[in-house]
VMD Tcl script that draws the C-alpha trace (Angstrom):
set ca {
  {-26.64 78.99 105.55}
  {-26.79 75.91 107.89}
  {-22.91 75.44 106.40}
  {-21.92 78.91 107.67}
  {-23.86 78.28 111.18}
  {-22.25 74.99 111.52}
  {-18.60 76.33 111.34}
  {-19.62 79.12 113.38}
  {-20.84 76.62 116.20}
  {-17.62 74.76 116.06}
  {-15.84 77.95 115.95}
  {-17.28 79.13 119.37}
  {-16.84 75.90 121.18}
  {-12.96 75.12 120.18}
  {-12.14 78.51 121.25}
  {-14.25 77.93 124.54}
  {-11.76 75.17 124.83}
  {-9.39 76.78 124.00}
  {-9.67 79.62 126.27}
  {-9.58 77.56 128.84}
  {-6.59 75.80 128.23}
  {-4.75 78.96 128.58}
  {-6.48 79.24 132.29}
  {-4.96 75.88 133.40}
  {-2.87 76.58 136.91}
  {-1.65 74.66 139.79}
  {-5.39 74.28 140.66}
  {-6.08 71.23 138.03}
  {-3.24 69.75 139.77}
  {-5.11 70.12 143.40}
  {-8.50 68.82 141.99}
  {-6.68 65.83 141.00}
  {-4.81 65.21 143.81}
  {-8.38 65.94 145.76}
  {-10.15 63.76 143.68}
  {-7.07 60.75 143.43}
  {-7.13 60.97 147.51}
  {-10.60 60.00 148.13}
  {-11.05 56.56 149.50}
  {-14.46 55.76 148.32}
  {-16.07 57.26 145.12}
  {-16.28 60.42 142.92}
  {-19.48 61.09 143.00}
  {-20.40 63.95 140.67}
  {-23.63 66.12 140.16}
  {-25.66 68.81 138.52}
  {-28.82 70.03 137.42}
  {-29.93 70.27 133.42}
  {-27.51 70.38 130.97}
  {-24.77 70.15 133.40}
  {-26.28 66.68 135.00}
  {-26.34 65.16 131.57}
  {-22.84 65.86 131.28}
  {-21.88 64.70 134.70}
  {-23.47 61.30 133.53}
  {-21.06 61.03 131.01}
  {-18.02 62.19 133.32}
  {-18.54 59.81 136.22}
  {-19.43 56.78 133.34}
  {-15.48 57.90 132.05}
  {-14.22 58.01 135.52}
  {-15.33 54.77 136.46}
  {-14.26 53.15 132.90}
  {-10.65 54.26 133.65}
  {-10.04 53.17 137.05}
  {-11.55 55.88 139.43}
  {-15.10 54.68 140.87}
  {-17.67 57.15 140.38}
  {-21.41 57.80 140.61}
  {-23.44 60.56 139.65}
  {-26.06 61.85 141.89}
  {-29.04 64.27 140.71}
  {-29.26 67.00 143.13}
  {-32.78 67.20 143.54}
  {-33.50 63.56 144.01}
  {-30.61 63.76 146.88}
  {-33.19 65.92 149.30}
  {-35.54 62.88 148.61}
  {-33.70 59.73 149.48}
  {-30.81 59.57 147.53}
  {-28.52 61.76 150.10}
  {-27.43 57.97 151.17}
  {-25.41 57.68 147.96}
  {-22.78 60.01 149.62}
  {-21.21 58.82 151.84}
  {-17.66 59.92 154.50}
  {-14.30 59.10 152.01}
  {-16.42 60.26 148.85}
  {-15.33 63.05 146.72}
  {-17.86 65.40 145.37}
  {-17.49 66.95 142.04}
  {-20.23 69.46 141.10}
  {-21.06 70.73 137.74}
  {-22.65 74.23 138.02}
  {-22.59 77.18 134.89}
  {-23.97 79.51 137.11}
  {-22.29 78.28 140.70}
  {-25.89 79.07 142.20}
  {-27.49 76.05 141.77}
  {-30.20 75.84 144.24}
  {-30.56 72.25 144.55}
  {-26.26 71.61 144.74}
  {-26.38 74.16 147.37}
  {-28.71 72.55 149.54}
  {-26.20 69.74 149.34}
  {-23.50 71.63 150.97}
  {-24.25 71.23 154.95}
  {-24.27 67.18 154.42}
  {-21.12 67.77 152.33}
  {-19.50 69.84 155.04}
  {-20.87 67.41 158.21}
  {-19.22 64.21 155.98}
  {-15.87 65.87 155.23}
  {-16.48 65.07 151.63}
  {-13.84 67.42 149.48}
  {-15.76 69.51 147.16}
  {-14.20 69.94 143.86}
  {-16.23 72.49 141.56}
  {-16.21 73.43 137.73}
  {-17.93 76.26 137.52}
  {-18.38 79.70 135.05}
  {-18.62 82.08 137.89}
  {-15.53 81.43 140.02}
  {-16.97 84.24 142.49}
  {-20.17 82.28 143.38}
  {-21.61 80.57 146.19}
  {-20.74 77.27 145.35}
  {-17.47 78.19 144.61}
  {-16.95 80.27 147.75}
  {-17.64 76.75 149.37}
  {-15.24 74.53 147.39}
  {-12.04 73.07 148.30}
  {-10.91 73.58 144.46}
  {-12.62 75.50 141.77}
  {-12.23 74.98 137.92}
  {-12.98 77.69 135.95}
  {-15.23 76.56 133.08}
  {-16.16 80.06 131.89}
  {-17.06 80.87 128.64}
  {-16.81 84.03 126.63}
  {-20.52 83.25 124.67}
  {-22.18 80.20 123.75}
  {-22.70 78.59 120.56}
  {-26.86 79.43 120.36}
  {-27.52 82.58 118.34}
  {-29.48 83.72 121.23}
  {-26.73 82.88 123.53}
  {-28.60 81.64 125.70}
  {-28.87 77.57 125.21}
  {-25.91 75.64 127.16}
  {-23.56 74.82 123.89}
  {-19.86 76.19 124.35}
  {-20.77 75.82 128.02}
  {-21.36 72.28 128.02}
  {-18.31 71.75 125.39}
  {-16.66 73.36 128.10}
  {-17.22 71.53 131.11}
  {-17.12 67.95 129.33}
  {-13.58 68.80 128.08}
  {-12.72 69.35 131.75}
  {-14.21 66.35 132.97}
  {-12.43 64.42 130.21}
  {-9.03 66.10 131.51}
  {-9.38 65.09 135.24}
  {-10.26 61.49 133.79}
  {-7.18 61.03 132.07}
  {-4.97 63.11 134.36}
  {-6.51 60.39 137.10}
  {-5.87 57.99 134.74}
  {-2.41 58.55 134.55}
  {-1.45 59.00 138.38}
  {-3.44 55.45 139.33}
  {-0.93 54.12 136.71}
  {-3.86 52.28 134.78}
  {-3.08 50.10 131.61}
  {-4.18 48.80 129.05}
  {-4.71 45.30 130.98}
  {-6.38 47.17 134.04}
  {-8.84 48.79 130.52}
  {-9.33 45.42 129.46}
  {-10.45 44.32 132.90}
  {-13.52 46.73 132.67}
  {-14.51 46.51 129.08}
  {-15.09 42.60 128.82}
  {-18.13 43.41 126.68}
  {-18.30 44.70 122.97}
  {-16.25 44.80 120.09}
  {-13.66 46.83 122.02}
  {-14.08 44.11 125.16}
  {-13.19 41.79 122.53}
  {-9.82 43.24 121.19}
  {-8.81 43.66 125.53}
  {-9.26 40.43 126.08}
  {-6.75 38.18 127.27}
  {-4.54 35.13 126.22}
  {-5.62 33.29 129.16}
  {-9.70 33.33 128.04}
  {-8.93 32.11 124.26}
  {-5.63 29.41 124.57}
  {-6.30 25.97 124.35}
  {-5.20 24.39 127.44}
  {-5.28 20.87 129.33}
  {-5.73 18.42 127.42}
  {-6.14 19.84 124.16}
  {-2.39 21.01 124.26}
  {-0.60 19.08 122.23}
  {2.47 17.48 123.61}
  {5.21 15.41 122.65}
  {8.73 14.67 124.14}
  {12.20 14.71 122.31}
  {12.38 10.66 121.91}
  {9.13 10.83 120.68}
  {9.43 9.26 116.99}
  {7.41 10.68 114.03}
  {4.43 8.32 113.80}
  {3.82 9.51 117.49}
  {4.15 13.20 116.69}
  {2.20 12.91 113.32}
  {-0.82 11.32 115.48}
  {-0.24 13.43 118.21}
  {-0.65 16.99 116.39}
  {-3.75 15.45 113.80}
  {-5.38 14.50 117.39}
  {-5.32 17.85 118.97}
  {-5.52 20.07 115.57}
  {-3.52 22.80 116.02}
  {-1.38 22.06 113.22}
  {1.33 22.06 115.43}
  {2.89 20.52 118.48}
  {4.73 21.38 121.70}
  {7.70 19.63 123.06}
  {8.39 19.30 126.48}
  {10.47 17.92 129.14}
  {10.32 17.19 132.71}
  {7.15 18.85 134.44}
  {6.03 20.38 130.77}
  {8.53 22.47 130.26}
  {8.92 24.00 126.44}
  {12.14 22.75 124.67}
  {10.58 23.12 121.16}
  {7.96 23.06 118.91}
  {6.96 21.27 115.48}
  {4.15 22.20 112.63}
  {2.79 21.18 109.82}
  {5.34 23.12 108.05}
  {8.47 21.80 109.72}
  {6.81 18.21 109.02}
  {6.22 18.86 105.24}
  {9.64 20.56 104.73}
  {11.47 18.15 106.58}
  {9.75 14.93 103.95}
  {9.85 16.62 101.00}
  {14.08 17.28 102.22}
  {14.89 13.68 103.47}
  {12.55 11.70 100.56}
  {9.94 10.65 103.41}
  {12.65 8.72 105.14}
  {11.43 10.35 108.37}
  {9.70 7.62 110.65}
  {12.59 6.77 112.57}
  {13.34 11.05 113.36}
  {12.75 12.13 116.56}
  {11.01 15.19 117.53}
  {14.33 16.39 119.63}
  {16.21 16.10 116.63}
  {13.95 17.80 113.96}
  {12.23 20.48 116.57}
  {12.45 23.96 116.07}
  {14.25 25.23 119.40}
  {13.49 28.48 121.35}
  {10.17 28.73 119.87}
  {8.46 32.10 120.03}
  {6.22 31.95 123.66}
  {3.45 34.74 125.20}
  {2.80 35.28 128.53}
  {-1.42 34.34 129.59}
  {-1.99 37.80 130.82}
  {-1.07 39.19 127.31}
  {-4.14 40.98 125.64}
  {-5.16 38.92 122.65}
  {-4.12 41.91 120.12}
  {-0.35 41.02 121.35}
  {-0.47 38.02 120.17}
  {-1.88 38.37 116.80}
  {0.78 41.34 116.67}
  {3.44 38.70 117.62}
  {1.84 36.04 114.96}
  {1.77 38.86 111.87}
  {5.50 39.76 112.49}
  {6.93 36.04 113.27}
  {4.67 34.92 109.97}
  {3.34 31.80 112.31}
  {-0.12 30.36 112.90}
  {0.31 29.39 116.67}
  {2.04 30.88 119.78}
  {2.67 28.58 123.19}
  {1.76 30.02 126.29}
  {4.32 30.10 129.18}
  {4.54 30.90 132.72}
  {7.64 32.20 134.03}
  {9.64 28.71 134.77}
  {8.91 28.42 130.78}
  {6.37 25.65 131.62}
  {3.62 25.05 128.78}
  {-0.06 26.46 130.07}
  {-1.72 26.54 126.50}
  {-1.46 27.30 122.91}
  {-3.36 30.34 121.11}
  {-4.15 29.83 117.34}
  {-4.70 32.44 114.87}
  {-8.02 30.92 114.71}
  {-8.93 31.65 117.86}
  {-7.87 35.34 117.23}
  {-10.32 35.34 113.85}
  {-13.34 34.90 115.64}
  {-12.71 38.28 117.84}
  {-12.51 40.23 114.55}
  {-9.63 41.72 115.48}
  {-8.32 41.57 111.81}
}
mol new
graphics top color blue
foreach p $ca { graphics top sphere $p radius 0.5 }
foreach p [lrange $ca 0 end-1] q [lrange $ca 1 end] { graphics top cylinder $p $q radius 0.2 }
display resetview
C-alpha cells in the first residue's frame, strides 16, 4: 500500500513538472533578464510552504553568483521592510497569488521601483495583476490524497526556482572557479579549491640550476622532500625538472658514475606545468594521466611560483 502511494506521489509531482515545462514562453526569458538586471539583490518571499521554499531558492541563487535574500512577509510590516531596498529585485512565491501579507508589500515595492517577478498558480490574481513578469506554477492536483497539502505545488515552484538559478547562472557566465570561490567549506569546498592554497612555495621549492652537479641536486631535492626538483634559470624561470625516478634510472644506466652529471644535461625538459588558479581536481587529473607525483606551478612568463604534490592532493580526499 505505502509502495503504490509512493509511486503515485512521484507520479503527480513529475507530471506537475512536467506540465509546466510545456508552459515555458518568452516570459522565463523576461524574468531572467528582470532578475539578471537588478543591481542589488534578489530578494525573494512567501508565506508557509512557499517561504520554506523561497529559503532554499535565494540560498541557490546566492551559491551561484546572483546575491539573494529571502524576506518573510509578515516580519517585513514589523521591521524588516529595510531589507528591500531601490536596485533590489523581488521574487514572490504565492500558490494562491492572494497572499495577504505579500500584498501588503506591494505599495513599498511600487514607491522603490523594485521589479516584481511572480511564480504563482493563479496567473489571474492580484499579485499577479501587479507583477512585471508572472510564472505560471499551476498545478493540475497535488500529491495529498485530500488534495489539499502543498506537495506537487511546492515540487512545482522549487523546480522553477531551480530553473531561473541556473538560467542566471549561465548569462553571469559563472564557472567552476567563480563556484569554488563560494564553497571554500566542506567536502565539496575541498575538491574547488585551488592550486594556489595547497603548492609548496618560497622556500620549500626546490631549485637547482643546469651547472648544478649531482651531489648538489641529490642534497637539494632530500632537503626540500618533494622527491623531485625544479630547474631554473635567470629570475626562476622553469627549464626542467628532475625526480627520484630520473635519478635512480639514470645510476642504475651509467653504473653510478653520475657525480660529475649536471642537472642541464640529465633534466627532463618541457616538464608538465599548472597554472595557480587551477582547481586542485585539475591537477590530480593532470597527475593520473601524465603517471607523475608532482606538477610545477607557473605564471605566464613560465617563472616557478610552487610545486603541488600528490600528497598534498590526498589529504583533500579527492581520490
Amino acid at each position: 500500500m505505502s509502495l503504490e502511494t509512493a509511486k503515485r506521489v512521484l507520479r503527480i509531482e513529475a507530471q506537475a513538472i512536467e506540465d509546466m515545462r510545456g508552459r515555458l514562453d518568452e516570459r522565463f526569458d523576461r524574468a531572467v533578464q528582470t532578475l539578471f538586471q537588478c543591481q542589488g539583490r534578489v530578494v525573494v518571499t512567501g508565506m508557509g510552504k512557499s517561504g520554506l521554499i523561497g529559503r532554499k531558492i535565494a540560498a541557490t541563487l546566492s551559491s551561484v553568483g546572483t546575491p539573494s535574500l529571502f524576506l518573510h512577509p509578515a516580519e517585513a510590516m514589523h521591521g524588516d521592510l529595510g531589507m528591500l531596498v531601490r536596485g533590489d529585485g523581488l521574487l514572490a512565491i504565492s500558490s494562491s497569488g492572494e497572499t495577504e501579507e505579500i500584498i501588503a508589500l506591494l505599495d513599498t515595492v511600487k514607491r522603490l521601483g523594485i521589479p516584481l517577478v511572480t511564480m504563482t498558480g493563479n496567473p489571474q490574481s492580484i499579485l499577479a495583476a501587479a507583477s512585471t513578469v508572472v510564472l505560471d506554477i499551476s498545478v493540475k492536483e497535488e500529491a495529498c490524497t485530500l488534495n489539499l497539502a502543498p506537495t506537487a505545488s511546492t515540487t512545482a515552484a522549487m523546480a522553477m526556482g531551480d530553473a531561473l538559478a541556473i538560467a542566471l547562472l549561465e548569462r553571469r557566465g559563472f564557472s567552476p572557479t567563480d563556484f569554488a570561490v563560494l564553497h571554500p567549506g566542506g567536502r565539496l569546498g575541498k575538491k574547488l579549491r585551488r592550486v594556489e592554497s595547497l603548492m609548496h612555495a618560497g622556500e620549500a621549492v626546490p631549485r637547482v640550476h643546469p651547472e648544478t652537479k649531482m651531489p648538489d641536486i641529490i642534497y637539494e631535492m632530500s632537503r626540500k622532500g618533494l622527491g623531485m626538483t625544479t630547474v631554473v634559470v635567470g629570475s626562476d624561470r622553469l627549464v626542467g625538472v628532475l625526480t627520484d625516478g630520473d635519478l635512480r634510472r639514470l645510476m642504475q644506466k651509467s653504473k653510478g658514475e653520475t657525480f660529475d652529471l649536471t642537472a642541464g644535461s640529465c633534466m627532463t625538459q618541457n616538464p608538465v606545468t599548472i597554472s595557480s588558479d587551477e582547481l586542485a581536481s585539475a591537477a590530480l587529473n593532470l597527475m593520473e594521466q601524465r603517471k607523475i607525483t608532482s606538477v610545477v606551478v607557473v605564471d605566464e612568463d613560465h617563472r616557478v611560483r610552487g610545486v603541488v604534490h600528490l600528497h598534498d592532493l590526498w589529504t583533500l580526499e579527492l581520490f
